[in-house]
VMD Tcl script that draws the C-alpha trace (Angstrom):
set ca {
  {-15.51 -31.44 29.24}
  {-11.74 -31.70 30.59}
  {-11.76 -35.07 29.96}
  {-11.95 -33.84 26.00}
  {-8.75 -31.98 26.72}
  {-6.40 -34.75 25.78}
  {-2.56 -34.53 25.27}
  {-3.08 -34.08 22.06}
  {-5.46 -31.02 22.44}
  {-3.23 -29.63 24.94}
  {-0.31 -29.81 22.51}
  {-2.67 -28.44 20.08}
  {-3.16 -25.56 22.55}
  {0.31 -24.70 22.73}
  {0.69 -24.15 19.47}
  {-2.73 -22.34 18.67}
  {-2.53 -21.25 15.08}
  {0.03 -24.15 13.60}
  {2.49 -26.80 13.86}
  {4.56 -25.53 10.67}
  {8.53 -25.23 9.73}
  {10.45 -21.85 9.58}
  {13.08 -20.49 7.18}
  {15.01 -17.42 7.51}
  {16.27 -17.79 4.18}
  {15.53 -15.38 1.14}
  {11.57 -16.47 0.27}
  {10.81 -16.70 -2.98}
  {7.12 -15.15 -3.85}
  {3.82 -16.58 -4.89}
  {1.89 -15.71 -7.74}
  {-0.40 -13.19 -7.38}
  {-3.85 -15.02 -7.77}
  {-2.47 -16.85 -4.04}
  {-3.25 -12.97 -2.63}
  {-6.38 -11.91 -1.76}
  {-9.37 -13.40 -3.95}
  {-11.27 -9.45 -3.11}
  {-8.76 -7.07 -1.92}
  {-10.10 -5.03 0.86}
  {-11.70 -1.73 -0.75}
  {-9.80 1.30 0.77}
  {-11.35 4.64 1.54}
  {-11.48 7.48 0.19}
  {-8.02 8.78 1.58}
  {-6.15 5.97 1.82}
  {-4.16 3.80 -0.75}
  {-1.93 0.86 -1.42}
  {1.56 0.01 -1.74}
  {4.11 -2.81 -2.16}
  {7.24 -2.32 -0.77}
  {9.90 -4.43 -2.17}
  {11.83 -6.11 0.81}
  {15.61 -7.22 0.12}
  {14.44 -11.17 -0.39}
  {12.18 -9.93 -3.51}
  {8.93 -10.09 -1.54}
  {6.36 -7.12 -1.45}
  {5.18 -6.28 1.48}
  {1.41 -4.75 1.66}
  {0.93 -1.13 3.49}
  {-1.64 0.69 3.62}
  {-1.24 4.28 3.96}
  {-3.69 7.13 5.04}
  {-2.06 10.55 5.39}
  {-2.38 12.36 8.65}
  {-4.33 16.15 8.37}
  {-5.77 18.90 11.33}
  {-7.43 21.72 10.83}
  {-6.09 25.42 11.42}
  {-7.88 27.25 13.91}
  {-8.22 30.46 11.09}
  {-9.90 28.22 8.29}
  {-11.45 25.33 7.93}
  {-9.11 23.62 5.49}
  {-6.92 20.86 6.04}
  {-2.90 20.17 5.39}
  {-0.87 17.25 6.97}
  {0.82 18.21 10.27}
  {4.45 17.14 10.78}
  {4.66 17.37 14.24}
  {3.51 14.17 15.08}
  {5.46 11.19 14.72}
  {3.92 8.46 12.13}
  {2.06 5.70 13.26}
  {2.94 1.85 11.54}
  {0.64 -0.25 12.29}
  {1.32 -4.32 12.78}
  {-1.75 -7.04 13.18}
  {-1.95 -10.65 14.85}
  {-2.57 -13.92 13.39}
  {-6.00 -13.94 10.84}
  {-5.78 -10.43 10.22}
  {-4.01 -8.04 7.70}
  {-3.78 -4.40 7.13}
  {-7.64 -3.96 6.66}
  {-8.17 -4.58 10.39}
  {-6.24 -1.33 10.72}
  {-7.88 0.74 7.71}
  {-11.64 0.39 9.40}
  {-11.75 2.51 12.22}
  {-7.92 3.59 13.55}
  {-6.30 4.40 10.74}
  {-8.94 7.21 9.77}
  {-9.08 8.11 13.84}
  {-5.38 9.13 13.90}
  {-5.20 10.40 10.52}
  {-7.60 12.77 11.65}
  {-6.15 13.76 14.94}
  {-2.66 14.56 12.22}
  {-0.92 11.37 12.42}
  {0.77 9.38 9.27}
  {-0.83 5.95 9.23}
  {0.68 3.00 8.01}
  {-0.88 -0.48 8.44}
  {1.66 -3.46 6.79}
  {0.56 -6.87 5.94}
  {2.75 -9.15 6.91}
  {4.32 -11.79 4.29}
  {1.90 -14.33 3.62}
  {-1.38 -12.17 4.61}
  {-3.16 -9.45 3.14}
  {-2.05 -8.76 -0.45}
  {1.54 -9.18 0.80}
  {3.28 -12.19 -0.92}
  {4.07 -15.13 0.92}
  {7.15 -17.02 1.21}
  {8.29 -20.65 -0.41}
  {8.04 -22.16 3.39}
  {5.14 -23.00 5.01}
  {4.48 -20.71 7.69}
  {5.13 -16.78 7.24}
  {8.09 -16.44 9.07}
  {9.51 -15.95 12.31}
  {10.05 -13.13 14.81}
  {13.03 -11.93 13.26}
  {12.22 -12.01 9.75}
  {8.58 -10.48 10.49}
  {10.61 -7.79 12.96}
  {13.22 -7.33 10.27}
  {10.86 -6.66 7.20}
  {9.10 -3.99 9.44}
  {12.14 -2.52 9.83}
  {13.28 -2.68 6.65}
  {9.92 -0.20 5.90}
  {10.94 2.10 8.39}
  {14.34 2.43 7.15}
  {13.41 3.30 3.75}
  {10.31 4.95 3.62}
  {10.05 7.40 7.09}
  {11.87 10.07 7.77}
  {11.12 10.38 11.45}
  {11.23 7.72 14.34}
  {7.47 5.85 14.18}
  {5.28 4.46 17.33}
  {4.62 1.48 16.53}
  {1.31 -0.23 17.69}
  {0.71 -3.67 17.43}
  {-2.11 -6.08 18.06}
  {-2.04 -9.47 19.61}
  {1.13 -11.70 18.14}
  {2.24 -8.22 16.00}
  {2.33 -7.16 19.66}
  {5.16 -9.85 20.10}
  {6.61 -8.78 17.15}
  {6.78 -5.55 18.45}
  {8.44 -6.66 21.28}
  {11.11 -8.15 19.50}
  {11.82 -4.95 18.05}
  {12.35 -2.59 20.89}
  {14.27 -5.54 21.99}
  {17.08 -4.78 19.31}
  {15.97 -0.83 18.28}
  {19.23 1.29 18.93}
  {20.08 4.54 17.92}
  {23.06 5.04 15.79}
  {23.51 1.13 15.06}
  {25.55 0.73 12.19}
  {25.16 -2.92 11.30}
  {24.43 -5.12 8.30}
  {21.29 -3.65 7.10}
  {19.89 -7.36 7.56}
  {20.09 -6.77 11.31}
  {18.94 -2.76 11.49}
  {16.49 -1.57 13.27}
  {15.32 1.66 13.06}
  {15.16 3.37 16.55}
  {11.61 4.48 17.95}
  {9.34 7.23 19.67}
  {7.54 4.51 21.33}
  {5.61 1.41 20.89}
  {2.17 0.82 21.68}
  {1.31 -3.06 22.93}
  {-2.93 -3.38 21.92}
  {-4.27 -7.05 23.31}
  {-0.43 -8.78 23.04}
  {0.71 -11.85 23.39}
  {2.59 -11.22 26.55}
  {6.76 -12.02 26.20}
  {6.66 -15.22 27.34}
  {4.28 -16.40 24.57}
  {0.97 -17.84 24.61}
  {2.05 -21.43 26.63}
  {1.12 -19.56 29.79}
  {-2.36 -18.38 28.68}
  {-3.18 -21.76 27.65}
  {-2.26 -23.96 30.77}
  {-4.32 -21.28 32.57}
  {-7.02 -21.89 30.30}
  {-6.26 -25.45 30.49}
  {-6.44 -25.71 34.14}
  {-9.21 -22.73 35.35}
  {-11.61 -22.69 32.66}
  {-11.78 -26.07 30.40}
  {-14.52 -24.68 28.77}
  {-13.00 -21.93 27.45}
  {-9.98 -23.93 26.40}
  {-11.60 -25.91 24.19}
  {-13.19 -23.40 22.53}
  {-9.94 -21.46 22.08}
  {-8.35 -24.67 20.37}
  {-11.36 -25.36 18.58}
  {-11.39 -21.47 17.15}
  {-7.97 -20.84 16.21}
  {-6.07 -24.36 16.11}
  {-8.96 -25.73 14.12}
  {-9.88 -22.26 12.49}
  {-13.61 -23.25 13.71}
  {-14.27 -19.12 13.74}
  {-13.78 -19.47 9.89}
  {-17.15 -21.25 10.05}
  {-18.77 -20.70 12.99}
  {-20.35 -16.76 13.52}
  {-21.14 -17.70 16.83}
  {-17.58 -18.93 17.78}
  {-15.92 -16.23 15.65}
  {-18.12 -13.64 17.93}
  {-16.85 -14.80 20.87}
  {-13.62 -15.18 20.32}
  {-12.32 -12.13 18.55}
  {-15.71 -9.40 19.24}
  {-17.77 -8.52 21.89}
  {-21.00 -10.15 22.51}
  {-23.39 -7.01 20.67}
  {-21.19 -7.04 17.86}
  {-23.82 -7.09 15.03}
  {-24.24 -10.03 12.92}
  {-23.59 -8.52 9.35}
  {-20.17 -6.99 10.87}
  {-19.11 -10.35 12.11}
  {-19.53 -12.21 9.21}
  {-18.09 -9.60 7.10}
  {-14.75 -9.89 9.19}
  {-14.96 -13.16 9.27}
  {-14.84 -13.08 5.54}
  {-11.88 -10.45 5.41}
  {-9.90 -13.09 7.99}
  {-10.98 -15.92 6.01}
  {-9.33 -14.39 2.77}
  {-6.67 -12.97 4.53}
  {-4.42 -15.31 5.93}
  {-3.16 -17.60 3.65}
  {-0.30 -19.60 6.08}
  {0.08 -19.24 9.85}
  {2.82 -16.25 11.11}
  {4.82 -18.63 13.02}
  {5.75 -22.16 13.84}
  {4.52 -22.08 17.67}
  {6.07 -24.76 18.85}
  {9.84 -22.90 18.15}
  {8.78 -19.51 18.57}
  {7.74 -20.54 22.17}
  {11.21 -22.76 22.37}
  {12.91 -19.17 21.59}
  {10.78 -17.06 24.60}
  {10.73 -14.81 26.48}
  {11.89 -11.86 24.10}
  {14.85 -10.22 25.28}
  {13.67 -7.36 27.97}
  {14.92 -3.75 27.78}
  {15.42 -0.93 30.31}
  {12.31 0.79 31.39}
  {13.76 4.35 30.35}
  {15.00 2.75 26.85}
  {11.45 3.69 25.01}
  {8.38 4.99 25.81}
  {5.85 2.12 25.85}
  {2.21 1.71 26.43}
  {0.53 -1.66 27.36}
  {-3.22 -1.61 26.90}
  {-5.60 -4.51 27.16}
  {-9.35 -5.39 26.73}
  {-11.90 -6.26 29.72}
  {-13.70 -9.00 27.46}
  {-10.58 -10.21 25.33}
  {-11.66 -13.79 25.20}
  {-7.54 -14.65 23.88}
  {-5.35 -12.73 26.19}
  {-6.39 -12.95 30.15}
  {-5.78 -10.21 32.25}
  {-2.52 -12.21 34.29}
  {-1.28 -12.02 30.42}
  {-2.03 -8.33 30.10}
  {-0.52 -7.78 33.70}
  {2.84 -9.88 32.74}
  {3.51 -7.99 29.95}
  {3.40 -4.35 31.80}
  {5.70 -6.34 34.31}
  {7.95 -7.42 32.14}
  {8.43 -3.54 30.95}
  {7.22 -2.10 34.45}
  {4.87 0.22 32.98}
  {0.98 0.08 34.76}
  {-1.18 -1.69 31.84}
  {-4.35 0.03 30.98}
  {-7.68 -2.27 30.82}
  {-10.22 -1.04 28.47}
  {-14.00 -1.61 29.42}
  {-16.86 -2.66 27.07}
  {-14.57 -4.16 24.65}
  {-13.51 -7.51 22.90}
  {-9.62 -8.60 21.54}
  {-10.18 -7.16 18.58}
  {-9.86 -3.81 19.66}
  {-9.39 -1.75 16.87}
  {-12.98 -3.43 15.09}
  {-15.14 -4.22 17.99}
  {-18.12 -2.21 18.55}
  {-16.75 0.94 20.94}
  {-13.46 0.69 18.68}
  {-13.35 4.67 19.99}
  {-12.64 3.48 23.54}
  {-8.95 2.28 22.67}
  {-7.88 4.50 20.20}
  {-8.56 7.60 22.56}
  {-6.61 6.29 25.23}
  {-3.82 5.78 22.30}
  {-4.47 8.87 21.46}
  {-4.02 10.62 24.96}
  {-0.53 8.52 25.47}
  {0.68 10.18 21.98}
  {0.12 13.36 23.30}
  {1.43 12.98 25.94}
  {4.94 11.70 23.99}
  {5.25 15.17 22.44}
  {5.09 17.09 26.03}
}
mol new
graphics top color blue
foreach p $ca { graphics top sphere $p radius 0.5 }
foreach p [lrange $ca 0 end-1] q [lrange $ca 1 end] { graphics top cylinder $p $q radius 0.2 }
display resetview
């Protein structure tokens, strides 16, 4: 099997998801039939909106109101205590990923929700280039929602390479920063990092794949470089779910990922170039680093670099897959989210 693990493969490791060009130039947008062929049906209390960003582009977010209930009835209101929640997913994914399971959790518990699609996924429209974007521009557009439509410093919480974008961030979140708008942003309450890409990037994961288990290597290449999950339930199991994950929820995920990214997030090969993100002081924000016992993506010396990098003490969550916030005890993560969020407001 290593002997299938050419140059060529291991190049095609580094990058992962593409081997595309960048602009950070104003994007012009795509026609709407490009979006989503079936947008993901919302529940009950959530709904959709585009927010313009300054290049033109809308920018998908799905929203779900936080609400508790009083102790002297039983009828609900939104709480404004808590600080709002904005939600940013990884390569294949989109808002929806979001909308299952956490965005309903924490609207519950009295938190704001807000799950963007990035440009280029989801019903968001996608730029004139041929990948998404880069850390900056995806980092930039998120703040541009924060900036205009909360009123109150957000944790954000992102998932696997929105986890990197995360990073860059916190990397340039300052209080009282009065720059160009095009380089605001917004300062925090805290960031929450769910299955990242750790701050070097993803070379280091896959040389340790490359070296220590060949196997699993070549299945990561063959899953995400060659989008064999998009075909393949087995493959698509094991890569983003845990191994009980029922079959009718994999394939209907698979379907949702399928549809929802319509050009890769980044060009690897120069996002890499540009790593590690800038690192900030540990008392800067307050930052949680939480990782998955069976993420088949993101190894646990990845997990452990990142809460290095930010010396916080990662958390590893038991029972559960990469995809976190969909995998079958979903629960597990979110209440340790949950806890940490609580624990902001003491």
């Amino acid at each position: 099997m290593a002997a299938l693990l050419s140059l060529h493969t291991v190049s095609q490791l580094q990058t992962n998801l593409s081997t595309s060009r960048v602009t950070v130039k104003p994007r012009a947008a795509v026609h709407g039939a490009q979006r989503m062929r079936v947008p993901y049906e919302l529940k009950q209390e959530q709904s959709r909106l585009l927010h313009q960003l300054p290049s033109g582009l809308n920018m998908e977010v799905i929203v779900q109101k936080g609400v508790a209930e009083k102790e002297s009835d039983e009828k609900k209101e939104r709480t404004s205590e808590n600080p709002p929640l904005v939600f940013v997913h990884g390569s294949y994914h989109a808002a929806w990923c979001w909308a299952e399971h956490w965005m309903p959790f924490f609207s519950a518990s009295g938190y704001d929700c807000y799950a963007i699609s990035l440009l280029g996924q989801g019903e968001s429209d996608a730029p004139s280039a041929s990948v998404a974007g880069t850390l900056q521009t995806h980092a930039s557009d998120v703040a541009d929602f924060i900036c205009k439509k909360l009123t109150f410093p957000p944790v954000l919480i992102g998932h696997s390479f929105g986890g990197l974008i995360i990073q860059y961030y916190i990397a340039n979140a300052k209080p009282d920063q009065f720059l160009d708008m095009r380089d605001f942003f917004p300062e925090l309450t805290g960031a929450a990092l769910v299955c990242s890409v750790p701050p070097s990037g993803n070379s280091g994961l896959v040389w340790r794949y490359l070296f220590s288990k060949p196997i699993a290597a070549f299945k990561v290449t063959r899953s995400l470089a060659a989008k064999g999950f998009q075909t393949s339930l087995p493959l698509c199991r094991e890569t983003f779910f845990s191994a009980t994950m029922e079959d009718h929820l994999v394939l209907r995920y698979q379907e949702l990922m399928k549809k929802s990214s319509r050009m890769p997030l980044f060009d690897l090969q120069k996002l890499n170039a540009a790593l590690p993100v800038p690192s900030v002081p540990k008392s800067a924000i307050e930052l949680l680093v939480l990782g998955a016992n069976d993420d088949f993506i993101v190894d646990a010396e990845g997990l452990k670099e990142t809460g290095r990098f930010y010396g916080v003490s990662p958390i590893c969550v038991q029972e559960v897959a990469h995809d976190m916030m969909l995998d079958c005890f979903w629960d597990k993560g979110a209440k340790v989210i949950l806890s940490w969020l609580k624990d902001l407001k003491k």
